[in-house]
C-alpha positions in Angstrom: 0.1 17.7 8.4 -1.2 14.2 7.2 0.9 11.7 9.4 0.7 7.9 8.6 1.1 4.4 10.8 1.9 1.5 8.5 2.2 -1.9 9.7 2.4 -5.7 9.0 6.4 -5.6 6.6 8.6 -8.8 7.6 10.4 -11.4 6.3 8.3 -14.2 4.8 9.3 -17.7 2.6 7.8 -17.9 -1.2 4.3 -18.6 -0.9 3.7 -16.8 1.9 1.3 -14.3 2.7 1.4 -10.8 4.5 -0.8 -7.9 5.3 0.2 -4.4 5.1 -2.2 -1.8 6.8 -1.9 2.1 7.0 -3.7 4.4 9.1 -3.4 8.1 7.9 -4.1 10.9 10.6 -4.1 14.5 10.8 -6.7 15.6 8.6 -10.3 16.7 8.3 -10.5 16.6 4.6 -11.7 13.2 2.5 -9.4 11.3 1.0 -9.7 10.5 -2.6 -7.7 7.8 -3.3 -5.3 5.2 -1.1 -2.5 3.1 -2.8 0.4 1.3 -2.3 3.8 1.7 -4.1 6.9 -0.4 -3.7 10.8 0.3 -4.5 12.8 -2.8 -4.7 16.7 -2.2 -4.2 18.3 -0.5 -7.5 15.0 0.3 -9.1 12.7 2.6 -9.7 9.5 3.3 -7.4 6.7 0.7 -8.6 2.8 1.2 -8.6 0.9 -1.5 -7.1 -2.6 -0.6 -6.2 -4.8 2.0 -5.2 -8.4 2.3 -4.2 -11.0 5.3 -4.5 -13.3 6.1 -1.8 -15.9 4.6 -3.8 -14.6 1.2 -3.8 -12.6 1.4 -7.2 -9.5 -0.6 -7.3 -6.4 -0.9 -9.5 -3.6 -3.2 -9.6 -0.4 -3.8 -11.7 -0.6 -6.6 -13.4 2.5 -8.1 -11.8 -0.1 -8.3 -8.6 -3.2 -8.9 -10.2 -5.0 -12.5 -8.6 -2.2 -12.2 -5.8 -2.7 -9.0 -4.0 -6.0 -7.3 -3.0 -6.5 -3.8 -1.5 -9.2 -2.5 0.5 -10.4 0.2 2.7 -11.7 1.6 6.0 -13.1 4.9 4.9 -14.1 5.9 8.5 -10.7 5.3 9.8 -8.5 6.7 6.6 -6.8 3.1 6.5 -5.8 1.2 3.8 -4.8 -2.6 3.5 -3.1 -4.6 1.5 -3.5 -8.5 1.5 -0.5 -10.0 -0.2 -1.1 -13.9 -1.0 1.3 -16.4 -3.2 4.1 -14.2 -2.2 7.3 -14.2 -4.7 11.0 -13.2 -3.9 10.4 -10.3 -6.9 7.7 -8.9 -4.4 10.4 -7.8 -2.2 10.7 -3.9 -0.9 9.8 -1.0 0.6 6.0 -0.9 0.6 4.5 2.8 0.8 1.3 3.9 1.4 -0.2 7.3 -0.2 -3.0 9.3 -0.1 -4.6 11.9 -2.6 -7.0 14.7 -1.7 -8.7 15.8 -5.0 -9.7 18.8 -2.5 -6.3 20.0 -2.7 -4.7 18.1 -5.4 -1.4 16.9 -3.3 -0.5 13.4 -2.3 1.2 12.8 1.5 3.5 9.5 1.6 3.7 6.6 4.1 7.5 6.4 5.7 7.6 2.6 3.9 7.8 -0.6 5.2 10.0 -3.4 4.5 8.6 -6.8 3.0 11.7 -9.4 2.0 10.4 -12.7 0.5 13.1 -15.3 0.9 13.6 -19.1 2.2 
């Protein structure tokens, strides 16, 4: 079972900056893809970025020039750097990965960025 330690949620003022890291364990298989989603409260579950294991990224465009994701292939871990923060950034972030192997996605347990002064 794919497990996942996700880090770096708080409470930070408009502007601000955060990084959100997740280390997924549990597996011997290669991971195809890491991402990021966010759920605010009362809406719907949000893409915001992904990465391959080749380097490819994607972001929604409400992120793009504000939010860069990266990766630690070696260690399954994902990051997410989160610059010019805005109060609509505020939610649950959760991590994912996809195995292409097996075609199923495991999810991250979330963690809680509020952007507020």
């Amino acid at each position: 079972q794919v497990q996942f330690v996700e880090s770096g949620g708080g409470l930070v003022q408009p502007g601000g900056s955060l990084r959100l890291s997740c280390a997924a364990s549990g597996t011997r298989f290669s991971i195809s893809r890491m991402g990021w989603y966010r759920q605010g409260a009362g809406k719907q579950r949000e893409f915001v970025a992904n990465i391959r294991s080749g380097g490819t990224t994607n972001y929604a465009d409400s992120v793009k020039g504000r939010f860069t994701i990266s990766r630690d292939n070696a260690n399954n871990t994902v990051y997410l750097q989160m610059n010019s923060l805005k109060p609509e950034d505020t939610a649950v972030y959760y991590c994912y990965a996809y195995f292409s192997s097996s075609a199923r996605d495991y999810w991250g347990q979330g963690t809680q960025v509020t952007v507020s002064s």
